[in-house]
PLY file of the C-alpha trace (Angstrom):
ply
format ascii 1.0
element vertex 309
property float x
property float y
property float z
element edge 308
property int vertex1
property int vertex2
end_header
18.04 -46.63 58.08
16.20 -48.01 55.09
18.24 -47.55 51.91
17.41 -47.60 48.31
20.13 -50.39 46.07
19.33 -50.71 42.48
20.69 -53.89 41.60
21.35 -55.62 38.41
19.82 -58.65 37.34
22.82 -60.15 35.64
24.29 -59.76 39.25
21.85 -61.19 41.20
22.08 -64.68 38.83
25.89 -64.29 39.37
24.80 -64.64 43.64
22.92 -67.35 42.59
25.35 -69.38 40.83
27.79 -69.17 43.61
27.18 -70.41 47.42
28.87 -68.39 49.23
27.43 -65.45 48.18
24.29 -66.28 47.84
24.16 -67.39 51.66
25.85 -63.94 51.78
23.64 -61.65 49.83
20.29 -63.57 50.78
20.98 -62.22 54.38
21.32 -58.68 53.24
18.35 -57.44 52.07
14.34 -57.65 52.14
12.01 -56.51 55.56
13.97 -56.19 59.00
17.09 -55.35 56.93
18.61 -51.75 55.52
18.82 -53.02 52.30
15.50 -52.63 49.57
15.62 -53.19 45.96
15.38 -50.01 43.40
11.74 -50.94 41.13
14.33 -50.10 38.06
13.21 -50.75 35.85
9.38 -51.49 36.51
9.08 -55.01 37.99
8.04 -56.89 34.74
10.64 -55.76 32.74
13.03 -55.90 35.28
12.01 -59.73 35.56
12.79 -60.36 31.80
16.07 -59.08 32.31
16.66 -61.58 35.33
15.34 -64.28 33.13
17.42 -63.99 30.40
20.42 -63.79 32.42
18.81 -66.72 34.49
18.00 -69.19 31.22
21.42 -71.37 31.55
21.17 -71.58 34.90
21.48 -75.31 36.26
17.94 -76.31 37.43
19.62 -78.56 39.98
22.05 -76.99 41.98
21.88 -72.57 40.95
18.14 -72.35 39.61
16.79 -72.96 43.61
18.97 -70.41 45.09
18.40 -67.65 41.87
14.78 -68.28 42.76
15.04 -67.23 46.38
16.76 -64.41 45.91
14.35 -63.00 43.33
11.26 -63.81 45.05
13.41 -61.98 48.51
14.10 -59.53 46.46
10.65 -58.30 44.55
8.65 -59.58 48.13
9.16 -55.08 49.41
10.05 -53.05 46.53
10.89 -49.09 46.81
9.08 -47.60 43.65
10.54 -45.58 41.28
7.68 -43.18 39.66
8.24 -42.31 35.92
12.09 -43.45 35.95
13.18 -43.54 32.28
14.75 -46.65 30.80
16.80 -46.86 27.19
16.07 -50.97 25.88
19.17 -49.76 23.45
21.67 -49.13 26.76
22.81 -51.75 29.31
21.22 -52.04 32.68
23.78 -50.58 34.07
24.20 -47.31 31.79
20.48 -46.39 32.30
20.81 -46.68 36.22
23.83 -44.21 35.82
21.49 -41.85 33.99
18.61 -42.44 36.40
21.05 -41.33 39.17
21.68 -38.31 38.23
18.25 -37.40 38.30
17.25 -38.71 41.64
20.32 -40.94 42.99
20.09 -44.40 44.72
21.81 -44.70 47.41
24.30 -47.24 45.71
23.84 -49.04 42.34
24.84 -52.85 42.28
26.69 -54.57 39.25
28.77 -56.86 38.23
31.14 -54.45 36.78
31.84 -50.57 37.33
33.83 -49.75 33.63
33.26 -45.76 34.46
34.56 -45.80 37.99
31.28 -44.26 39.41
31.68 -43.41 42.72
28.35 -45.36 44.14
28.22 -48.26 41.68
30.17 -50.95 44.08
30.47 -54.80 42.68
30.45 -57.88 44.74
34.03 -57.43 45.39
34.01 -53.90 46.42
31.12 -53.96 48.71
32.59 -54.74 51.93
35.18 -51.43 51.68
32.49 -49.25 50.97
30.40 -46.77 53.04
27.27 -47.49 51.06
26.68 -50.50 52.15
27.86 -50.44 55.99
24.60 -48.91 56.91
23.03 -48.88 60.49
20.69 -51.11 61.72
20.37 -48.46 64.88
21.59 -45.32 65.74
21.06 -42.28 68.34
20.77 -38.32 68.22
20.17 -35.55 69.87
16.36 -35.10 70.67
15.57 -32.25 68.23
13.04 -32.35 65.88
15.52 -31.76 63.08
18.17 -34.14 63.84
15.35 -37.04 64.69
13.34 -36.20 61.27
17.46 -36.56 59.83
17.70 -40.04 61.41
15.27 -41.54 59.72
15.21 -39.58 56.71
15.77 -42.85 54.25
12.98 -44.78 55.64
10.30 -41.57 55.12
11.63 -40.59 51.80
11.24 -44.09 50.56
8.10 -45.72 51.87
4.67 -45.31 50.44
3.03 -45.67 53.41
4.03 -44.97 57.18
2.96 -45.26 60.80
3.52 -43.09 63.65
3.13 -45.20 67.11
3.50 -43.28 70.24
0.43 -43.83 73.14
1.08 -40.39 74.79
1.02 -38.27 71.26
-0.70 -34.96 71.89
-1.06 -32.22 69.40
-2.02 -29.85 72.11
1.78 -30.83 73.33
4.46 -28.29 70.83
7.12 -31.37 71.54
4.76 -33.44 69.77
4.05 -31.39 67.10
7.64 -30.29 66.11
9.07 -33.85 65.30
5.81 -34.55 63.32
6.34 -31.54 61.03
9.85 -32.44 60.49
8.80 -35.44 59.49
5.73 -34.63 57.12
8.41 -32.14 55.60
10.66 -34.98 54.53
7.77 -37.36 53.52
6.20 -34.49 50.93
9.44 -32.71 49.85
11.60 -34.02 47.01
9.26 -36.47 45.73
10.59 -36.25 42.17
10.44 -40.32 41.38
9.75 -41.45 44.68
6.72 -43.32 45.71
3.31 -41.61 45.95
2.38 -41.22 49.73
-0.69 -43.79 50.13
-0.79 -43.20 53.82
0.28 -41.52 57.35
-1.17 -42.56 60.40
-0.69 -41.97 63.89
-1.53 -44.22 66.61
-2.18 -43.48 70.40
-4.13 -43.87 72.98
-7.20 -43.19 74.29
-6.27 -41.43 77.44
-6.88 -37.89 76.71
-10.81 -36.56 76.15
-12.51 -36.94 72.56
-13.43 -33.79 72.36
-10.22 -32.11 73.26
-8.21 -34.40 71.36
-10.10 -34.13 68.09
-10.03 -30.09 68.84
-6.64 -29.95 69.02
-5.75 -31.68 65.73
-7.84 -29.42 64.03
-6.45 -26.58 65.58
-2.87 -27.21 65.41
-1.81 -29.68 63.03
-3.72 -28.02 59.49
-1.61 -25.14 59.54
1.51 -26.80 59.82
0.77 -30.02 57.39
2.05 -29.59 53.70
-0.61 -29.42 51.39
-0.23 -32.59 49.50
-0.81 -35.09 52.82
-3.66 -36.20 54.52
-3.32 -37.49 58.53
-5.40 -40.56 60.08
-5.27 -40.32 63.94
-6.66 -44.00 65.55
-7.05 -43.64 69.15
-7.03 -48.01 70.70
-8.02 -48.94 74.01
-6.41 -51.86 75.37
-8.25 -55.48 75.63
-8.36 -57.36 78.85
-5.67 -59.77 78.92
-4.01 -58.89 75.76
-0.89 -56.59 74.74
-0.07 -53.32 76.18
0.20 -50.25 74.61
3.21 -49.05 75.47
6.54 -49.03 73.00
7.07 -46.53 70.20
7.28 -47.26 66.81
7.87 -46.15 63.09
6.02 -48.94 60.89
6.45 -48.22 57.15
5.38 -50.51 54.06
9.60 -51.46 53.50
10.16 -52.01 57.32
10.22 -50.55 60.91
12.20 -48.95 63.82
11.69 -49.36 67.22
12.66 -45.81 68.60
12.87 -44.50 72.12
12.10 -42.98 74.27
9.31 -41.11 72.27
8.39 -39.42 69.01
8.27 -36.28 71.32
11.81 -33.91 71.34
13.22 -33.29 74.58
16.17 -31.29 75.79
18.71 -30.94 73.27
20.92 -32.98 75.58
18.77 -36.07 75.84
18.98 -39.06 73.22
16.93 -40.23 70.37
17.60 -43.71 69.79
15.79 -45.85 66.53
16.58 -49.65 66.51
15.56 -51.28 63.31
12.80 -54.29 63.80
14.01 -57.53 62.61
11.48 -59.42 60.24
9.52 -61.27 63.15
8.93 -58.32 65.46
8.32 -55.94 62.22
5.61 -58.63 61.04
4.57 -58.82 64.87
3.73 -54.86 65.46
2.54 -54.79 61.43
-0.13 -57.06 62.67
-0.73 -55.64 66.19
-1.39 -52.06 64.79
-2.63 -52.45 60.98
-3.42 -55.79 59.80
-5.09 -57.60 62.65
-5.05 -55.05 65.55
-4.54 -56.45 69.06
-6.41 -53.16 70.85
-10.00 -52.03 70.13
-10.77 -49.03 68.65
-11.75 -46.24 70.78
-13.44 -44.53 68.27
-13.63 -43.81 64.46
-10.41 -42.16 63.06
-9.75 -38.56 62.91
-8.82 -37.36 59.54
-7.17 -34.16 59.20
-5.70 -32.15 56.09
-4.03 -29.32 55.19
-5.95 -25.79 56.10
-7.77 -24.88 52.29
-5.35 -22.31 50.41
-2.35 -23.23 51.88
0.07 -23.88 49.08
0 1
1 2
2 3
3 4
4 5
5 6
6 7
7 8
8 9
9 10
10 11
11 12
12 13
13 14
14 15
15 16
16 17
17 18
18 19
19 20
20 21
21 22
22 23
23 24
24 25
25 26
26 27
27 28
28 29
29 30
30 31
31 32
32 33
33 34
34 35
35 36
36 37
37 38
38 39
39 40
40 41
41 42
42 43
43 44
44 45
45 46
46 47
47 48
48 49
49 50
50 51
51 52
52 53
53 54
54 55
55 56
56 57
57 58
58 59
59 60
60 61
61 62
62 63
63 64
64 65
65 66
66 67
67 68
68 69
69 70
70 71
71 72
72 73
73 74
74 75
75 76
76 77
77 78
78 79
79 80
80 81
81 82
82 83
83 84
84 85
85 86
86 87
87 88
88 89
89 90
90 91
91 92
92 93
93 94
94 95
95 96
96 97
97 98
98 99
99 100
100 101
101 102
102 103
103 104
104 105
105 106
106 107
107 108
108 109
109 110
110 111
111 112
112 113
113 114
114 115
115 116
116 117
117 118
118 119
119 120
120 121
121 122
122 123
123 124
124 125
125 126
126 127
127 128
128 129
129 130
130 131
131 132
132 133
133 134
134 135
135 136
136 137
137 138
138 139
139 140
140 141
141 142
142 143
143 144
144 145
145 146
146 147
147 148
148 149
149 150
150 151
151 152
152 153
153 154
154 155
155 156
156 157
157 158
158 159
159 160
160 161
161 162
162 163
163 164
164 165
165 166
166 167
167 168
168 169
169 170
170 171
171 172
172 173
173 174
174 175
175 176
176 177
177 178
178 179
179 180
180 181
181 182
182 183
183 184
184 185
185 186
186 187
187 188
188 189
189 190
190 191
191 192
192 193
193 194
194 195
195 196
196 197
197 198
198 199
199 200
200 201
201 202
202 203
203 204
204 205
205 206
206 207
207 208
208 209
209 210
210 211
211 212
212 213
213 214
214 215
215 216
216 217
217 218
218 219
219 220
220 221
221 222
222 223
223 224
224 225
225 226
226 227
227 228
228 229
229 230
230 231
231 232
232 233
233 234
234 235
235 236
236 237
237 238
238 239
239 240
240 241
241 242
242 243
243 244
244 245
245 246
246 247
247 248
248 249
249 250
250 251
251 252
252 253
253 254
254 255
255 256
256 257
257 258
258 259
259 260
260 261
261 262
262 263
263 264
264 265
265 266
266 267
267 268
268 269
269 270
270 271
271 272
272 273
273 274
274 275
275 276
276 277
277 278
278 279
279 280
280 281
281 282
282 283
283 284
284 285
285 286
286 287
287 288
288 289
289 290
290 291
291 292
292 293
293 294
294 295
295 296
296 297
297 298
298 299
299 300
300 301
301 302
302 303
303 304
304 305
305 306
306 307
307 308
């Protein structure tokens, strides 16, 4: 639900220049949208390309809006580890190459001379596939087809939080989504960006002792060896939020999804609802940057079992 555009920089000037589609574009991308900018090439050389492109702007009336969008744009970035990049070629001939070595989900230019099926322009986005992307969607409640709904998110964040107040490893319908999702985080990491952090956040209701036992008992075996697993346990404060709603909180966004990160009968629904920027920013806060429960106790860490490959 969180997709991966490289765009061009001669492209983004070109929204700048024109009204209309800046007011257009600005609205499609950045945190509580499905749209996140391709780090391709690395930022800084990325930005010289944008300037260059930028220098006749009018100061006036286009510089303003070319600003916005660039500082939009660069504000959540996906990263792109070791992505190659010609200076000799065009922007747009080394993100053909770098897709077919680990494809974007669309590329963005101003042109498309070779007819590549997911390089769209700004007159061909609104007939494409690539771009009509969900802001929420439902499946059946099976670890596979949940861990397949939010695939794009968990392939392309660097960091990632697991919010459910009723998790239980003990519980196998806890543990089966999980491992479908640590699967997708640690497989097919070929460019993508290095996992900084997983965490899972519940709540304090079951016994220390137990709880702690039962990570270490059943989640090592089944965690791929390159990850390592924070469990915070909150309480909550008198007077304050509740700890109730589920949530997937990565680094490029979040999803609201219901009604657990547990699977269920095969008939039942799994819905995710992407957060817009407020209530993303809003559960960011209440969870990682300025939590709104206290914590119960210090984190549990857990890693993979030693010799597992």
């Amino acid at each position: 639900m969180i997709y991966e555009y490289a765009i061009e920089p001669e492209l983004v000037v070109a929204w700048g220049r024109d009204r209309a589609e800046f007011r257009y574009f600005y609205e499609q991308f950045g945190l509580g949208t499905s749209r996140m900018m391709a780090e391709f090439p690395k930022l800084k050389n990325w930005r010289r390309l944008f300037r260059q492109a930028a220098a006749s702007a009018d100061s006036t009336n286009e510089l303003p809006m070319i600003t916005a969008l660039f500082d939009l744009l660069k504000e959540r970035l996906i990263r792109r580890e070791g992505a190659a990049y010609d200076g000799t070629l065009s922007w747009l001939e080394n993100a053909e190459s770098e897709n077919t070595k680990q494809a974007f989900h669309a590329i963005l230019a101003q042109t498309n001379p070779r007819q590549r099926a997911n390089v769209m322009t700004s007159n061909s986005v609104h007939n494409s596939p690539l771009w009509r992307v969900k802001k929420q969607d439902c499946c059946s409640r099976t670890a596979s087809d949940m861990a397949a709904l939010v695939r794009a998110m968990l392939t392309n964040c660097s960091e990632v939080h697991f919010v459910d107040p009723h998790f239980g490893s003990e519980n196998v319908r806890f543990r089966r989504p999980l491992e479908a999702f640590l699967q997708i985080i640690s497989a097919n990491r070929n460019c993508r960006p290095v996992i900084e952090r997983i965490v899972i956040h519940t709540s304090d209701k079951a016994d220390y002792t137990f709880f702690r036992q039962s990570c270490e008992d059943h989640l090592k075996s089944k965690m791929p060896a390159d990850l390592i697993i924070t469990l915070q346990r909150w309480k909550e404060r008198d007077g304050g939020e509740k700890l109730h709603n589920r949530y997937i909180l990565a680094d490029i966004g979040g999803l609201k999804v219901d009604p657990g990160l547990d699977d269920g009968n095969p008939g039942g629904s799994f819905e995710a609802m992407l957060l817009e920027r407020n209530l993303y920013e809003k559960q960011w806060n209440d969870f990682i940057s300025n939590p709104a429960f206290e914590k119960a106790e210090a984190p549990i860490v857990i890693s993979a079992a030693k010799g597992k490959k």
